[in-house]
TORROFI-84849 format. One record per atom (N, C-alpha, C, CB): x, y, z; atom name; residue in one letter. Coordinates in Angstrom, 3 decimals. Glycine has a CB too. Example, Ala and Ser with C-alpha at 12.3 -4.5 7.8 and 13.67 -1.06 7.14 Angstrom:
@X: 13.190&Y: -5.690&Z: 7.800&atome: N&residu: A .
@X: 12.300&Y: -4.500&Z: 7.800&atome: CA&residu: A .
@X: 13.200&Y: -3.300&Z: 7.800&atome: C&residu: A .
@X: 11.308&Y: -4.473&Z: 9.046&atome: CB&residu: A .
@X: 12.850&Y: -2.250&Z: 7.080&atome: N&residu: S .
@X: 13.670&Y: -1.060&Z: 7.140&atome: CA&residu: S .
@X: 12.900&Y: 0.030&Z: 7.870&atome: C&residu: S .
@X: 14.084&Y: -0.598&Z: 5.725&atome: CB&residu: S .
This chain:
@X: 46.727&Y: 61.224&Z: 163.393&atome: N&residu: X .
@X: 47.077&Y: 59.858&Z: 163.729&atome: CA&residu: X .
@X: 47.164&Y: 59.034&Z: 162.449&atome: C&residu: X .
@X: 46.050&Y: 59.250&Z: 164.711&atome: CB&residu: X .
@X: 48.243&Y: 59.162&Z: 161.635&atome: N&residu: X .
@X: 48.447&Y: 58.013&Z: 160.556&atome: CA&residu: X .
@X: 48.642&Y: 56.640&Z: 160.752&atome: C&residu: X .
@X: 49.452&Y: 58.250&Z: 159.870&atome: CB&residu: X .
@X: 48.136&Y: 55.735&Z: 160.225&atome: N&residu: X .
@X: 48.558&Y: 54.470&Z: 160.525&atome: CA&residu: X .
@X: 48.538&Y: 53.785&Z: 162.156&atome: C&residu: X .
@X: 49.892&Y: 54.527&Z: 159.997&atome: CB&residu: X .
@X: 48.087&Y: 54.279&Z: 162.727&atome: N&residu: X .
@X: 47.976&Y: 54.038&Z: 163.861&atome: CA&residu: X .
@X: 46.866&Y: 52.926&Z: 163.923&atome: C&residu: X .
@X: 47.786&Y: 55.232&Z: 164.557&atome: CB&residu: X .
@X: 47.686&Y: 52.051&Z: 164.604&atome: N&residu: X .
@X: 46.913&Y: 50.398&Z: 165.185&atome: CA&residu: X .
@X: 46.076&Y: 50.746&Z: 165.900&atome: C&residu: X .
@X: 47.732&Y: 49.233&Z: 166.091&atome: CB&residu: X .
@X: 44.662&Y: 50.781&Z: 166.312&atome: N&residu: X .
@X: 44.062&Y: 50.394&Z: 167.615&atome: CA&residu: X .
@X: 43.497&Y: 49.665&Z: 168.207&atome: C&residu: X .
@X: 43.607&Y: 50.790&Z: 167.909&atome: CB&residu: X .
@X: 43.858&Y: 48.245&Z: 167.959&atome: N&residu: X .
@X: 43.209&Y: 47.289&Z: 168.049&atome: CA&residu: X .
@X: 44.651&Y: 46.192&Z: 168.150&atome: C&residu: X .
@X: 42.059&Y: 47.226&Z: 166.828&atome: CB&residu: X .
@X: 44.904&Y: 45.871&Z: 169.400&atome: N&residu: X .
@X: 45.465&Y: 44.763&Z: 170.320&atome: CA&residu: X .
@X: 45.175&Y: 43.395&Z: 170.861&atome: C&residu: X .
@X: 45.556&Y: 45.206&Z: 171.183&atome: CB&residu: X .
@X: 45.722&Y: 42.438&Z: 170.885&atome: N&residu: X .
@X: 45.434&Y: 41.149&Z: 171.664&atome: CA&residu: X .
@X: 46.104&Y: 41.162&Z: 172.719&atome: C&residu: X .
@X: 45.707&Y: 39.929&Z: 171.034&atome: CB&residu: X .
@X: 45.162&Y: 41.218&Z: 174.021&atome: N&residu: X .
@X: 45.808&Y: 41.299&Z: 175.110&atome: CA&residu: X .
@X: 45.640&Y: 40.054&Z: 175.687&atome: C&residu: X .
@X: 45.449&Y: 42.341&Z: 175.876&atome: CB&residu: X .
@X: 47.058&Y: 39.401&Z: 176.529&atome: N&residu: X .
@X: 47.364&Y: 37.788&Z: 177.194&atome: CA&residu: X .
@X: 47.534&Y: 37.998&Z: 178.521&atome: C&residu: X .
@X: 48.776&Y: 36.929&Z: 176.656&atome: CB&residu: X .
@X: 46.621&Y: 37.747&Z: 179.162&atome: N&residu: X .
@X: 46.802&Y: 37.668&Z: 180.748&atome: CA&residu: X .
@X: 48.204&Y: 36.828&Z: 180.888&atome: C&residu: X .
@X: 45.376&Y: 36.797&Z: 181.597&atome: CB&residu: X .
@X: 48.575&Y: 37.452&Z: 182.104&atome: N&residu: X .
@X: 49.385&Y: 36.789&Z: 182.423&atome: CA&residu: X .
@X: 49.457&Y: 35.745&Z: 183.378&atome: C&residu: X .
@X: 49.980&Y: 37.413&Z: 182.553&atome: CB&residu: X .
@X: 48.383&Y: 35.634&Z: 183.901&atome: N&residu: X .
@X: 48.510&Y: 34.930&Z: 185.102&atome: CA&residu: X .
@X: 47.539&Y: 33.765&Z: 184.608&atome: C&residu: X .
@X: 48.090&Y: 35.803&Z: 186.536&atome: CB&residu: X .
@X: 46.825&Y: 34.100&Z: 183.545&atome: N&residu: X .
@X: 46.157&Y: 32.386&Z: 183.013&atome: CA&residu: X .
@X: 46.339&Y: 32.216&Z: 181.501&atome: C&residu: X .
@X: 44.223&Y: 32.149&Z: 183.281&atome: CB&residu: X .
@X: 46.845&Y: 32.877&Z: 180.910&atome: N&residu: X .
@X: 46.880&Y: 33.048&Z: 179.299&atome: CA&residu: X .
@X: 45.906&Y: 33.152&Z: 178.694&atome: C&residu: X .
@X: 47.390&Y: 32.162&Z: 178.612&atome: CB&residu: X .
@X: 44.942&Y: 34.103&Z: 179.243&atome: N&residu: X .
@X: 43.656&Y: 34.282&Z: 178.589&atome: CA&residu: X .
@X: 43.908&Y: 35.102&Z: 177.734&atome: C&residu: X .
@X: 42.567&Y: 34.678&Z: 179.321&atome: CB&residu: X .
@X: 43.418&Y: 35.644&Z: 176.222&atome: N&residu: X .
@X: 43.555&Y: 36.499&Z: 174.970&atome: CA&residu: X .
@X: 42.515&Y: 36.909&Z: 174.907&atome: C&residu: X .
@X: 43.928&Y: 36.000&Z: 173.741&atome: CB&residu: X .
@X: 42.286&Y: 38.052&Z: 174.529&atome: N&residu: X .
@X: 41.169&Y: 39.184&Z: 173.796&atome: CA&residu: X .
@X: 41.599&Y: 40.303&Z: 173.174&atome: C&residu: X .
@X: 40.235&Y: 39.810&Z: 174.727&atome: CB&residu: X .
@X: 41.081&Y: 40.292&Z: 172.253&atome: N&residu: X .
@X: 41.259&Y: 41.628&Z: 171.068&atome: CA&residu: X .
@X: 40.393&Y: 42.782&Z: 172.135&atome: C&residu: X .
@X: 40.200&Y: 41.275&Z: 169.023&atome: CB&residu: X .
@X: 40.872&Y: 43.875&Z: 172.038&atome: N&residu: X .
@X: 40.664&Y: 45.097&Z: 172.783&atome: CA&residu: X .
@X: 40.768&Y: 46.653&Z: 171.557&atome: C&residu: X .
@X: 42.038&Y: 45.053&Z: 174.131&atome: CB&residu: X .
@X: 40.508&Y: 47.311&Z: 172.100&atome: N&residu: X .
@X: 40.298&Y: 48.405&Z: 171.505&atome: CA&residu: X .
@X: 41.232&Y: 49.525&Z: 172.158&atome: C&residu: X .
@X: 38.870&Y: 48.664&Z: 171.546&atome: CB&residu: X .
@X: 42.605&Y: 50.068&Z: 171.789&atome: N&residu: X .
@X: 43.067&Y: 50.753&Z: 172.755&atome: CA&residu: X .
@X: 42.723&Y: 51.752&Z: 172.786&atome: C&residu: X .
@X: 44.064&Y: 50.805&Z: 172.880&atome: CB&residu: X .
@X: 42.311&Y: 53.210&Z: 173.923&atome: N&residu: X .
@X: 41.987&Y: 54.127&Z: 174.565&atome: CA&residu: X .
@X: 43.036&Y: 54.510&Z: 173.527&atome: C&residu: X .
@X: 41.935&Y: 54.244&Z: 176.125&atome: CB&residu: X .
@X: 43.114&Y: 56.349&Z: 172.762&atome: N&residu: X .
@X: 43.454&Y: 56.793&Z: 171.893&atome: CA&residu: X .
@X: 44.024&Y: 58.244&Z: 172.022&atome: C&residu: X .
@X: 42.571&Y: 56.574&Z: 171.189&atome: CB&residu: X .
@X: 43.004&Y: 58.452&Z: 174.203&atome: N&residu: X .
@X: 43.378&Y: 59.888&Z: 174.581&atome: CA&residu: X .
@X: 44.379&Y: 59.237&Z: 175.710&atome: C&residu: X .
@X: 41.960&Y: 61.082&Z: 175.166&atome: CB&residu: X .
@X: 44.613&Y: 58.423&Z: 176.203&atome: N&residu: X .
@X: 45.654&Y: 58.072&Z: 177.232&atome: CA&residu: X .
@X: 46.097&Y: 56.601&Z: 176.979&atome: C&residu: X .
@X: 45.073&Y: 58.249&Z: 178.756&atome: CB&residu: X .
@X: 46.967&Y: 56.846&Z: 178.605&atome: N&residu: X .
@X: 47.536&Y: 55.042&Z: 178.552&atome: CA&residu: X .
@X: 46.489&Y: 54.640&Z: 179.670&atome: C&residu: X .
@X: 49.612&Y: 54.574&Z: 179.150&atome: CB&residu: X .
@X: 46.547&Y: 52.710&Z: 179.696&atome: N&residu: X .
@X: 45.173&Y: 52.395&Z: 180.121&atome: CA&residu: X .
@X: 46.611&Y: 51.390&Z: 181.042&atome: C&residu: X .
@X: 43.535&Y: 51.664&Z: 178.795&atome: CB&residu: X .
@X: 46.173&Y: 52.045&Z: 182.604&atome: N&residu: X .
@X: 47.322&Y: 51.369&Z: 183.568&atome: CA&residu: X .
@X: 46.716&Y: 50.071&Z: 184.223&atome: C&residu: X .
@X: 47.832&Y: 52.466&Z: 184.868&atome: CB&residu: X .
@X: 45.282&Y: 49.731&Z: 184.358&atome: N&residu: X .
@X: 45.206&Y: 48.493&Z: 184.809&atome: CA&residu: X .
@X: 44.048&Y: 47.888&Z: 183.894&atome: C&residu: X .
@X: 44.969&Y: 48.462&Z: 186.369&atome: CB&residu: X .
@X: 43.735&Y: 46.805&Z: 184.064&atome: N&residu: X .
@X: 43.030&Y: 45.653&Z: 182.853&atome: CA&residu: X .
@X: 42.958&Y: 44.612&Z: 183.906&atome: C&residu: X .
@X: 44.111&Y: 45.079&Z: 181.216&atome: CB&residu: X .
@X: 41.041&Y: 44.426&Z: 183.519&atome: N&residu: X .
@X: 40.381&Y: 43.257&Z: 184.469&atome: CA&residu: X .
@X: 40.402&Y: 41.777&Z: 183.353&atome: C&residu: X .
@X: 38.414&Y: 43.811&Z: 185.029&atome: CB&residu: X .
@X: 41.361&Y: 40.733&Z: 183.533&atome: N&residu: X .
@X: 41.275&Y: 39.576&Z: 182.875&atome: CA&residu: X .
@X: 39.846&Y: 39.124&Z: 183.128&atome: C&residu: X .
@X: 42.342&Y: 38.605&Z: 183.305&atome: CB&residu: X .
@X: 38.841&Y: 38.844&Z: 181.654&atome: N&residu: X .
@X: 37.487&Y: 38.775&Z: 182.070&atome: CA&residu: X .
@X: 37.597&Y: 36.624&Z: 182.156&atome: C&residu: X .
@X: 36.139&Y: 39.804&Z: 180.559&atome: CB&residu: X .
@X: 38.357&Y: 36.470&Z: 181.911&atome: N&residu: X .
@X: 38.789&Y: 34.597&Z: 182.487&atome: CA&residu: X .
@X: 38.879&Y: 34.622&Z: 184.319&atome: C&residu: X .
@X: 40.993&Y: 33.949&Z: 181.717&atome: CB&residu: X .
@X: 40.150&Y: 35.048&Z: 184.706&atome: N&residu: X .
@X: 40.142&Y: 34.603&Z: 185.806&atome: CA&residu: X .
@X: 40.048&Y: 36.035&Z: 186.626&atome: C&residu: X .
@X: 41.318&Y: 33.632&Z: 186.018&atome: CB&residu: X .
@X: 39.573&Y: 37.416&Z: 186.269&atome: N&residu: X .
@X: 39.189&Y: 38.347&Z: 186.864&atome: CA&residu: X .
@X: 40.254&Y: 39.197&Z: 187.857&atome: C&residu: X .
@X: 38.151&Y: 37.825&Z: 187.434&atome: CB&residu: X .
@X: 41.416&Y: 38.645&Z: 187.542&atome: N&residu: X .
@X: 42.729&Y: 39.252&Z: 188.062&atome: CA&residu: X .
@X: 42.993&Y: 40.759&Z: 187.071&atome: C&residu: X .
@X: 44.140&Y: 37.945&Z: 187.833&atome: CB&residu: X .
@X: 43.560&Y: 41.730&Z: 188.491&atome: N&residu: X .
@X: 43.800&Y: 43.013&Z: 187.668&atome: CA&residu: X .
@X: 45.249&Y: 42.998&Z: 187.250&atome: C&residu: X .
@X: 43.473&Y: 44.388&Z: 188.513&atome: CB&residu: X .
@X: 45.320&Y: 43.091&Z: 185.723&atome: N&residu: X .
@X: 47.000&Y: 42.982&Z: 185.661&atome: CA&residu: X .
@X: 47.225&Y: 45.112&Z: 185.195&atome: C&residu: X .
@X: 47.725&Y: 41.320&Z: 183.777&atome: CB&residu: X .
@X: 48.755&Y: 45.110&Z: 185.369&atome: N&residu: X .
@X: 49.077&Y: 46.407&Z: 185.195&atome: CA&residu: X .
@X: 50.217&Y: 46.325&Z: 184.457&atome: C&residu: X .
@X: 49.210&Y: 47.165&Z: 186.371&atome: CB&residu: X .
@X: 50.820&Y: 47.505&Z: 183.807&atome: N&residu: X .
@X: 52.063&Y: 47.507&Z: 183.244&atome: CA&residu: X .
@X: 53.292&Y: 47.057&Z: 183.627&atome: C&residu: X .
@X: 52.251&Y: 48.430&Z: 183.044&atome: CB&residu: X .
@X: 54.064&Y: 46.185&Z: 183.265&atome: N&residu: X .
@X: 55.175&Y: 45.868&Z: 183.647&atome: CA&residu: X .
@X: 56.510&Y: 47.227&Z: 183.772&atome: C&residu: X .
@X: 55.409&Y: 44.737&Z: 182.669&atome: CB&residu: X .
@X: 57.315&Y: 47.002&Z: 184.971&atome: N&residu: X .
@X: 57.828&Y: 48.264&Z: 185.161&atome: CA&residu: X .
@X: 58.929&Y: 48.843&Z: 183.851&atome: C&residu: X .
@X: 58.550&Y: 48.154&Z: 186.614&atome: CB&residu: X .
@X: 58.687&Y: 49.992&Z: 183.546&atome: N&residu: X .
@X: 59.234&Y: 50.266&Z: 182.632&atome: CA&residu: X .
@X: 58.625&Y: 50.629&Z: 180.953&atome: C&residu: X .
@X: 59.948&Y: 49.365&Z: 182.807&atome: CB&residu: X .
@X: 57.481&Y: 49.941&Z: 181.224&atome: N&residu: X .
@X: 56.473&Y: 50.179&Z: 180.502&atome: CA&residu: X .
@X: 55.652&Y: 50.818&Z: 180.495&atome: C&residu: X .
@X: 56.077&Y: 49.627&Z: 180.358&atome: CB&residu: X .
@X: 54.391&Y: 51.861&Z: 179.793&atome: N&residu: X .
@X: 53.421&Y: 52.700&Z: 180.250&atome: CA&residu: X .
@X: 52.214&Y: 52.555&Z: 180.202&atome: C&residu: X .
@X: 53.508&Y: 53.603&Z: 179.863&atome: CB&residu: X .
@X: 51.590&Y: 51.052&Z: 179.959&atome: N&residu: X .
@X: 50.212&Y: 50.609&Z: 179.581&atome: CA&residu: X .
@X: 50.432&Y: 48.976&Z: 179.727&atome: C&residu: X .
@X: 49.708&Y: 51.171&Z: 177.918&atome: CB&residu: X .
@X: 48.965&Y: 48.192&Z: 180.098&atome: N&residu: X .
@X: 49.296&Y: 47.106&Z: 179.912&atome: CA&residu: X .
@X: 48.946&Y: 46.713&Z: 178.546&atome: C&residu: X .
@X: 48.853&Y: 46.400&Z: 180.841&atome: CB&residu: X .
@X: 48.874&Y: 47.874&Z: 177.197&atome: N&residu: X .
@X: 49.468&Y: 47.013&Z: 175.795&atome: CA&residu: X .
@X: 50.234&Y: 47.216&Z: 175.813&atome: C&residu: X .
@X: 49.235&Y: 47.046&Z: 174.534&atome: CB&residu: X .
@X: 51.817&Y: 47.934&Z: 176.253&atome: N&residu: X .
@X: 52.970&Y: 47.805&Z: 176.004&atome: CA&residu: X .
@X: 53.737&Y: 47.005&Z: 176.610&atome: C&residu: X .
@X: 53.372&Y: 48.683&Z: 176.015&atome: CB&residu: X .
@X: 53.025&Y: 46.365&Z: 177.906&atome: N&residu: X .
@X: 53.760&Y: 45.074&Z: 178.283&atome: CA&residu: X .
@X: 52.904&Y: 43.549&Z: 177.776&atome: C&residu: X .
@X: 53.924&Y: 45.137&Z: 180.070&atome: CB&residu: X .
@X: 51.358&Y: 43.541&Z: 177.509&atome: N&residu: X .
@X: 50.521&Y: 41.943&Z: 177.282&atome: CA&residu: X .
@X: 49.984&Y: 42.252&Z: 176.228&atome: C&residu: X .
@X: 49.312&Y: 41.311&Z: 178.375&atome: CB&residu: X .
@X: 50.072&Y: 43.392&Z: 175.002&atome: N&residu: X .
@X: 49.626&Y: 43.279&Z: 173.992&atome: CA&residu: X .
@X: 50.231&Y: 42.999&Z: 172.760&atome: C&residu: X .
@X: 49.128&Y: 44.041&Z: 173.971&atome: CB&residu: X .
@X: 49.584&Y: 42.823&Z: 171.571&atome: N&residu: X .
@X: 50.364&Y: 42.362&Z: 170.445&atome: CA&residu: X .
@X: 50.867&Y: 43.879&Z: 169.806&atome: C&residu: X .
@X: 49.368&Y: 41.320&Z: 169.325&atome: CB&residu: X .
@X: 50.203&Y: 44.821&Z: 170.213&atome: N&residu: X .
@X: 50.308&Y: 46.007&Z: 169.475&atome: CA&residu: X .
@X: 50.637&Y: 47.313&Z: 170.816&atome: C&residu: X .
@X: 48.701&Y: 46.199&Z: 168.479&atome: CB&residu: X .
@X: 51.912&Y: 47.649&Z: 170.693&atome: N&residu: X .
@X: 52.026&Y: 49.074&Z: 171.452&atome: CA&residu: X .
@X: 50.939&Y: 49.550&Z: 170.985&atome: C&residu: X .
@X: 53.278&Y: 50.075&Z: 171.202&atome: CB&residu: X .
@X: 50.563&Y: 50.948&Z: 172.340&atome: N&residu: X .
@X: 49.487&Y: 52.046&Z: 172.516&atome: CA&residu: X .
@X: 50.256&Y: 52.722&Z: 171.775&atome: C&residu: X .
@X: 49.003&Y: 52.689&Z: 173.933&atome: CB&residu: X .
@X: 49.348&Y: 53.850&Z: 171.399&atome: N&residu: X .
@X: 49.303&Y: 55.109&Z: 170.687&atome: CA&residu: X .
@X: 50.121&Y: 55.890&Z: 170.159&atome: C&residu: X .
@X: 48.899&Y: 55.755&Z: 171.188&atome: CB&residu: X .
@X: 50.243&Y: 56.198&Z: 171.570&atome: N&residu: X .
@X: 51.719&Y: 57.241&Z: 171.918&atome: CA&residu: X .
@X: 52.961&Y: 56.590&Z: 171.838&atome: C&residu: X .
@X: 51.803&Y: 57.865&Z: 173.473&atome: CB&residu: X .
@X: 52.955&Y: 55.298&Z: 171.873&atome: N&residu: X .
@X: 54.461&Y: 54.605&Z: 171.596&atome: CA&residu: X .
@X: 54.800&Y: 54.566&Z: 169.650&atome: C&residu: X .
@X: 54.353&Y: 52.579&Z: 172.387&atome: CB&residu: X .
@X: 53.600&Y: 54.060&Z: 169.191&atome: N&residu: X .
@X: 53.322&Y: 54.303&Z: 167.602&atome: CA&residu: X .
@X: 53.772&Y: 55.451&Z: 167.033&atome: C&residu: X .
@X: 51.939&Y: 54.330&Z: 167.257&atome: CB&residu: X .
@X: 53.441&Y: 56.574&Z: 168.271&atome: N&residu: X .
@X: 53.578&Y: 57.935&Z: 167.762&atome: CA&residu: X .
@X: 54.739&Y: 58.068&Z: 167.940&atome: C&residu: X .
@X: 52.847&Y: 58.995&Z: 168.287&atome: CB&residu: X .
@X: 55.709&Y: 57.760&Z: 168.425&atome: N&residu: X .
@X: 57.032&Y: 58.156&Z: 169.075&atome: CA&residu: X .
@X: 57.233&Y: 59.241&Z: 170.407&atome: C&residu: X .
@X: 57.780&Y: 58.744&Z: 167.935&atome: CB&residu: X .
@X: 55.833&Y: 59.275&Z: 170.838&atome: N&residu: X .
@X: 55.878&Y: 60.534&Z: 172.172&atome: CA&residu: X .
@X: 56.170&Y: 58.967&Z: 173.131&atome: C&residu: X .
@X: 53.822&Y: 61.894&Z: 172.665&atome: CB&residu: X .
@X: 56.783&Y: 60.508&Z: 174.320&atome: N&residu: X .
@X: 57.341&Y: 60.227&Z: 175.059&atome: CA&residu: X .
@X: 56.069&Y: 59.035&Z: 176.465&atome: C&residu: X .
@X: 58.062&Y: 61.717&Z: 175.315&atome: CB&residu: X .
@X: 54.673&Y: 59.518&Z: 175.767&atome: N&residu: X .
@X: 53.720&Y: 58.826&Z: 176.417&atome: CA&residu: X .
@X: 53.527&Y: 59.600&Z: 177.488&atome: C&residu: X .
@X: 54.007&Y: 57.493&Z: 176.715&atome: CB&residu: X .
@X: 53.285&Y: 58.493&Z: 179.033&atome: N&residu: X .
@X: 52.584&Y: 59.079&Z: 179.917&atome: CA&residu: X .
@X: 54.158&Y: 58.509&Z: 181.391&atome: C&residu: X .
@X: 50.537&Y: 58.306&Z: 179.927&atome: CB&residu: X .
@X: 55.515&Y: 57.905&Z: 180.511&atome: N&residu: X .
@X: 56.437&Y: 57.392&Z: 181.466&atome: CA&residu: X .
@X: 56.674&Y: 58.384&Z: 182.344&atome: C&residu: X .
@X: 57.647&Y: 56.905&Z: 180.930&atome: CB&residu: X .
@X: 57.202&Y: 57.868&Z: 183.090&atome: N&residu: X .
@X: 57.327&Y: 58.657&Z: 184.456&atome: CA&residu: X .
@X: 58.778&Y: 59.102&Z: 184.505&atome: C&residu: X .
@X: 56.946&Y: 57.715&Z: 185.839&atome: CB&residu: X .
């Protein structure tokens, strides 16, 4: 893993809450509890994690250029 980011700001979407997170390094992470207003957000379609749709930094496997965990 060269250069690889793991560390994201994730933005709720439903209140604009932000937190720096730590991304999971063996998979993609499909749902996320906003610890503000406690809503579960998930990946937007087309996407394979909710850092590749509410974070500042693609997951892992997108860094890496694999194909990830898309369907």
């Amino acid at each position: 893993m060269n250069n690889i980011i793991i560390k994201s700001v994730l933005t709720c979407p439903y209140c604009g809450h932000k937190k720096e997170e730590e991304m999971p390094t063996d998979a993609c992470q499909f749902f996320y509890e906003c610890e503000n207003c406690k809503k579960i957000i998930s990946p937007k379609g087309g996407d394979c994690c909710v850092y590749c749709s509410y974070g500042t930094v693609k997951c892992h496997s997108i860094q890496e250029k694999n194909d990830c965990c898309k369907k």
